[in-house]
N, C-alpha and C positions, 0 to 999 in steps of 0.2 A: 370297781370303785364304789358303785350302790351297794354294792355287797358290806364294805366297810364300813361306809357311813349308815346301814342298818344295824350291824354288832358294836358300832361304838353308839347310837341311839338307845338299842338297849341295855348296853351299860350306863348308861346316863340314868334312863328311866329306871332301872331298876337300884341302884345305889341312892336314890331320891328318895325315893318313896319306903324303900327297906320293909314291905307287903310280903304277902304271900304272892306268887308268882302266877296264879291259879285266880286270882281274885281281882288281878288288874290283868289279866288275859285283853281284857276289850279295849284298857288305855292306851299298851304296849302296841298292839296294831294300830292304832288311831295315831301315833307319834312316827309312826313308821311309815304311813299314809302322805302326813303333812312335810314329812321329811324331804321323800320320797318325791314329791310334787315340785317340791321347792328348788333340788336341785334339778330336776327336767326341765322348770321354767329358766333357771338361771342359765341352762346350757343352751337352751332356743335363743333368750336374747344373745348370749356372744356367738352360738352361730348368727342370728342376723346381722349385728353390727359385722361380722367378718363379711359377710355377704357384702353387706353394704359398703365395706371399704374397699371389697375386691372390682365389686360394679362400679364404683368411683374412679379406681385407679384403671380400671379399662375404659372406663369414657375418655376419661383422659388422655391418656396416654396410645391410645391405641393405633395413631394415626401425627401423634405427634413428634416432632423433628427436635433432640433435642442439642442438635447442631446450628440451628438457625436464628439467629436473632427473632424474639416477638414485633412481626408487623402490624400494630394500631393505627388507627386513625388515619385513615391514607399516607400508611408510610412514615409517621411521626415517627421523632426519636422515642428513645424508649430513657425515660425518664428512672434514674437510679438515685436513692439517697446513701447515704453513708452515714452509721455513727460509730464511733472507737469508743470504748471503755478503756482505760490503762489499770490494768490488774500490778503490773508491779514495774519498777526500774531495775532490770536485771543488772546491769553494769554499765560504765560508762568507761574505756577503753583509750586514755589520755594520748597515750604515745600514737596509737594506730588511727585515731579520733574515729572509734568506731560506737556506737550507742546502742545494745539491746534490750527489748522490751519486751515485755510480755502484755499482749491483748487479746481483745474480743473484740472481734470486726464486726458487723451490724451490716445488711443492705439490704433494704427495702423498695423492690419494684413492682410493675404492674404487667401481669403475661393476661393476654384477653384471649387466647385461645385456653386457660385453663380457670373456666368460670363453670357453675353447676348451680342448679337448684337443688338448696340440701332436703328440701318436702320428698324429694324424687329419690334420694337416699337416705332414708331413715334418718331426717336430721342433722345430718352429718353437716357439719361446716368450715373443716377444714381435716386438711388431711399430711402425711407426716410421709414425704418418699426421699427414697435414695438420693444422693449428688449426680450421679450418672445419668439419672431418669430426666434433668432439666437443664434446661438454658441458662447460666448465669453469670455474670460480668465478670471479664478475663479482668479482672482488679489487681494492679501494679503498684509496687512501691519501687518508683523512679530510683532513690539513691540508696536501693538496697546492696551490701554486701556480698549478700550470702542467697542462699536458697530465698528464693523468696515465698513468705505463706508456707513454713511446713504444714502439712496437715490440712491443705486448701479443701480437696475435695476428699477428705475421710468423711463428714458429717451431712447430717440429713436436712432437709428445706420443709420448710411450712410454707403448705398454701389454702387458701380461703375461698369460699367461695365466691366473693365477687372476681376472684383474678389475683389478687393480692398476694406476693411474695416474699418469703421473710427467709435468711440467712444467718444466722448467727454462729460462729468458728472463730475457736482458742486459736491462736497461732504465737510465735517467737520472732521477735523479725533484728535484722540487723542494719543499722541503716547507719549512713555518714552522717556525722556532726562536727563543724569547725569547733575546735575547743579553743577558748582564749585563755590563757592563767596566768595574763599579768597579775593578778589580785589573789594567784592560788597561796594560801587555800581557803582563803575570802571572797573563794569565786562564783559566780553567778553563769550557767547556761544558757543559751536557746538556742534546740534543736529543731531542726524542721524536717520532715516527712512527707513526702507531695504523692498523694496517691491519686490514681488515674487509669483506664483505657488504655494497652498498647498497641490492641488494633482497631477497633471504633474510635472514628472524630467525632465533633460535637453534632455535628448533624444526625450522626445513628444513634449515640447513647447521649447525653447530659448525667453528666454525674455534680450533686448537689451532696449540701450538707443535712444533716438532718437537725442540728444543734449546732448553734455556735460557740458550743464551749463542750469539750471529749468528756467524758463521765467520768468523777474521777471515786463515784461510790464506794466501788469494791475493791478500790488502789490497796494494797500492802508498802507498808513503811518499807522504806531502803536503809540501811544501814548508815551510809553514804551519803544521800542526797535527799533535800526535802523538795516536793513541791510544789512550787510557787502557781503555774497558771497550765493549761491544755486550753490551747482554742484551736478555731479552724478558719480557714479562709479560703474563697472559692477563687481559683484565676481561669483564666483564658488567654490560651499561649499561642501561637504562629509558628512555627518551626517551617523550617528552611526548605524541609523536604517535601512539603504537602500544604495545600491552599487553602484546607480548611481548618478547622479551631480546634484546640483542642481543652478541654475541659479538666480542671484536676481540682483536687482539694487537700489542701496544705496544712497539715495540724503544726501548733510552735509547741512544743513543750519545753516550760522554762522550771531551772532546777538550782538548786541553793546547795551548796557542798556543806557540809556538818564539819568544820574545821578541827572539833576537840581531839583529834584522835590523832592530830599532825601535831596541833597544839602541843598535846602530851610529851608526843614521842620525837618531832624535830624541832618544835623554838624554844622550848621549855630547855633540854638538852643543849640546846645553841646557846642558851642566855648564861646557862650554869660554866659550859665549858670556856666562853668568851671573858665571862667574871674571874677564871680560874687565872689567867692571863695577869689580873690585878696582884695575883697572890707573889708572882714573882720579884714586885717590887719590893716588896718584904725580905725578901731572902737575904743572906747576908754575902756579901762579895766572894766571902773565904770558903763559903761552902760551894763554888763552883758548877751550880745548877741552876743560875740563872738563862742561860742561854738555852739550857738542855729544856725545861720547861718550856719555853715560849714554842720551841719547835714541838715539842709534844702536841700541846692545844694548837698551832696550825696545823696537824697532820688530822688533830679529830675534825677539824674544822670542812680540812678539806671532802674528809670520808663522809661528811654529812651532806654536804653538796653534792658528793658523787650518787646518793642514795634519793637525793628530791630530783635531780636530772634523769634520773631512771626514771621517774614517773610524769615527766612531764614531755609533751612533744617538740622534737627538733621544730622552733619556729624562729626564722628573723621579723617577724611582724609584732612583735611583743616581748620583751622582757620579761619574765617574772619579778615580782618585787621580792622574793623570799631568796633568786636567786643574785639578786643585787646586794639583801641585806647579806647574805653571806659573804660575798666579795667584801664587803664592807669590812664588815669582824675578818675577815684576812687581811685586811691591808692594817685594820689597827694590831693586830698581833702580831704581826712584818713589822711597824713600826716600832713595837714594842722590841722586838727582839732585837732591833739596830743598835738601838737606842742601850740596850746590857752589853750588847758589844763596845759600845760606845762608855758606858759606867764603868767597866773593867778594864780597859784602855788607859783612863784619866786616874784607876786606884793604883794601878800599878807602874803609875808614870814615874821615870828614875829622875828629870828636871829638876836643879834646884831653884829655878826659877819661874817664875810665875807673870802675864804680863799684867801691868797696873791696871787695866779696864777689866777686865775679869776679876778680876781682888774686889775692884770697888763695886761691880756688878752681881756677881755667882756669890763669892764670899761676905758679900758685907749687905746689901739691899734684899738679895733673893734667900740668902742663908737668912734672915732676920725673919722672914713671910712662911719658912718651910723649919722651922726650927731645928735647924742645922749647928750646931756647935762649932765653932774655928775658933784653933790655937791663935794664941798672941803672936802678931804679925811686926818682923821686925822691917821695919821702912826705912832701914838706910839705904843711900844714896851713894856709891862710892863717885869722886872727883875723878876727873879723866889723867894718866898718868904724864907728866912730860919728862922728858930728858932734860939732865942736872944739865949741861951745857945751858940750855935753855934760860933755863931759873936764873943760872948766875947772869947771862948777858941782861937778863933783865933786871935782874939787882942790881948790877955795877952800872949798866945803863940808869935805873932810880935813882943812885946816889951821885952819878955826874948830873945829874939832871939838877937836884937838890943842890949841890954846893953853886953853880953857874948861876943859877935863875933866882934861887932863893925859896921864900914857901910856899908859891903859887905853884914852880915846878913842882915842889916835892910833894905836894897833893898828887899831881898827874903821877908821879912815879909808885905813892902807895897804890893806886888805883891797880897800876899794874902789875905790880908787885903782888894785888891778892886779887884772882879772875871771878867772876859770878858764877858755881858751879849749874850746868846742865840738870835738870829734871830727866832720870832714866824711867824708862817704858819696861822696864824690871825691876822685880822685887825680890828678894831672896825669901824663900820657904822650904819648909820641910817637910819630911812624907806625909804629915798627919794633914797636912792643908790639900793635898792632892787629893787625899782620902775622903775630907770636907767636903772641897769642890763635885766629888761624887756621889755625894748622899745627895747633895744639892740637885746636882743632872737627875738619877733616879727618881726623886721627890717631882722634879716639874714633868718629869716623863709620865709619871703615875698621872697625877690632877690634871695632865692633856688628856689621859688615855680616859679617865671617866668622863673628863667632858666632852670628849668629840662620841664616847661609845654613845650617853644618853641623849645626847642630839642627833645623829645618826638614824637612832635607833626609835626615836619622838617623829622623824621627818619620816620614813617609811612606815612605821605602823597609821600614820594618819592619814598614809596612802590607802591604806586598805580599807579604813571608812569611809573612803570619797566612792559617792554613786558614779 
């Protein structure tokens, strides 16, 4: 290796100076001298620092257990911090309500059997060793899933010369989270994570926070989710099995769903398809696709629902609101489609009668508000028929009565002679009035269906702004 760095010396010095060769003879060794020097001193210092890391890691290490919990202070617990950084929101798991993340877990404790005077090794003040070479807190994630800590003990610990220990390790973690989606996709999160000891109580370890609020620095944006807060909160728990305390520290992270993307693709779609609903009122009787439409948009209706229940979890503690607003728009498009069953029913009614409150209600008040046209309505009344028998005995009865009595009877006898005809509860009509009466139905079907859709639809989105 001298060897090299002497022939690239001299090509240095000699493409510099571009001399006779002969004439910087004395420079050329002189550069080769200080070269020469420079890297023999550079190789003595990293052999000593190697020295000095190696005498370090054998003081250390040389006698110590690193199966044992560190014993201070007559026996004191061995006091641990925690702090989490949240690098990113890997996914959040609706149906299985499962939460992954990705972090950087942080623990900071104090081993007093691994302290030094760094005068006594060239300075040195801390040192950088294996996972395997040390003691360090069996650290649990209570409501994990899955493996828990991949990656726990891949990486290497820093320690200090006073005793001081420092951990730092990426890991993935999987942990339960109740998910609520009344309000999806205007939903709002908090998950919690309770990390702890699963075989130290608080009298061996104390696990503390280092921060009361998780790092949210180096966080990566989620596609999905924004978020809102990372804190932490120390408890102290008693379980059933053991008398003594046990110690954890519970991060919340709370998280705000980015709704545009449901927006887009399921209410935007819902609003158009539910609208499309309106379009059948329009149709005309004869083209016989009234009915066929309505069931169209309930079937898209329904396939949109089947596709937001995919993603939301089987719960009876909460409703969705976006699954109610669908139920909603199916019942008004159920309604609608009764209601063309119903129009086509009354077009094609063969009656030639009609009864007088519907004439003077559908045809004459609601036909006049929905600008409905009806034929001229002939309102005769026919008289009830009697048998000629009849008539006569009450003629010939009038006129004995008239000649006996004189003009007092024979008033009574005209009286009966002409009867005060009955008001019938029918009308006579013709097809085009039946047809009337049906633009009329269609017309108030329509002006229900947008008034109940925008209120409806007013009364649940107002849901979804309420805290």
């Amino acid at each position: 290796m001298i060897r090299r760095i002497i022939r690239e010396t001299d090509t240095f010095v000699l493409n510099m100076r571009r001399v006779d060769i002969k004439s910087n003879r004395k420079g050329i060794i002189t550069a080769r001298a200080i070269t020469v020097l420079f890297f023999i001193l550079l190789q003595t210092r990293d052999t000593d620092a190697t020295t000095n890391s190696s005498a370090l890691f054998d003081h250390l290490f040389t006698d110590y257990q690193s199966a044992a919990r560190p014993y201070c202070n007559n026996n004191s617990a061995t006091n641990v911090r925690i702090d989490i950084a949240l690098r990113q929101v890997v996914d959040l798991d609706e149906p299985s309500q499962v939460l992954t993340l990705n972090l950087w877990i942080r623990m900071f404790w104090t081993d007093c059997q691994l302290t030094w005077d760094p005068a006594a090794f060239g300075d040195l003040g801390n040192i950088v060793v294996p996972f395997k070479y040390m003691w360090v807190p069996d650290l649990t994630l209570y409501d994990s899933t899955a493996d828990v800590f991949p990656g726990y003990d891949g990486y290497r610990v820093n320690i200090y010369s006073d005793g001081s220990v420092y951990y730092n390790f990426p890991t993935i973690i999987q942990s339960r989270c109740l998910v609520n989606v009344e309000r999806f996709p205007y939903d709002t999160q908090t998950c919690s994570m309770a990390f702890g000891s699963w075989s130290y109580h608080g009298l061996e370890m104390d696990l503390v926070y280092k921060n009361p609020y998780g790092d949210l620095s180096t966080s990566v944006l989620n596609v999905e989710w924004n978020i809102l807060k990372f804190t932490a909160e120390r408890h102290v728990v008693y379980y059933g099995c053991c008398p003594e305390p046990y110690p954890d520290v519970t991060y919340y992270l709370k998280i705000e769903r980015k709704p545009s993307f449901y927006i887009v693709n399921i209410i935007i779609p819902t609003f158009l398809i539910t609208g499309m609903a309106i379009l059948g009122f329009f149709l005309a009787v004869e083209s016989g696709e009234k009915v066929s439409l309505q069931i169209t948009v309930m079937l898209a209706l329904a396939v949109f629902q089947l596709l937001v229940a995919d993603s939301l979890p089987p719960s009876s503690d909460a409703t969705p609101l976006i699954s109610i607003y669908f139920n909603f728009c199916l019942f008004l498009v159920g309604f609608a489609c009764v209601m063309a069953v119903l129009v086509l029913s009354i077009y094609y009614q063969p009656a030639v009668v009609m009864h007088r409150w519907v004439v003077r209600i559908f045809l004459g008040t609601l036909a006049k508000a929905t600008w409905v046209y009806v034929p001229e309505l002939n309102d005769h009344v026919k008289e009830p028929t009697r048998p000629e028998s009849s008539s006569s005995e009450h003629i010939a009865y009038g006129k004995t009565r008239r000649i006996q009595v004189g003009s007092e009877t024979a008033k009574v006898g005209t009286e009966q002679d002409e009867p005060t005809p009955k008001v019938q509860p029918y009308i006579n009509v013709t097809a085009g009035h039946w047809k009337s009466l049906s633009k009329v139905v269609d017309r108030i079907t329509c002006i229900l269906f947008i008034i109940m859709g925008l209120c409806g639809t007013g009364i649940v989105f107002s849901k979804f702004t309420e805290e």
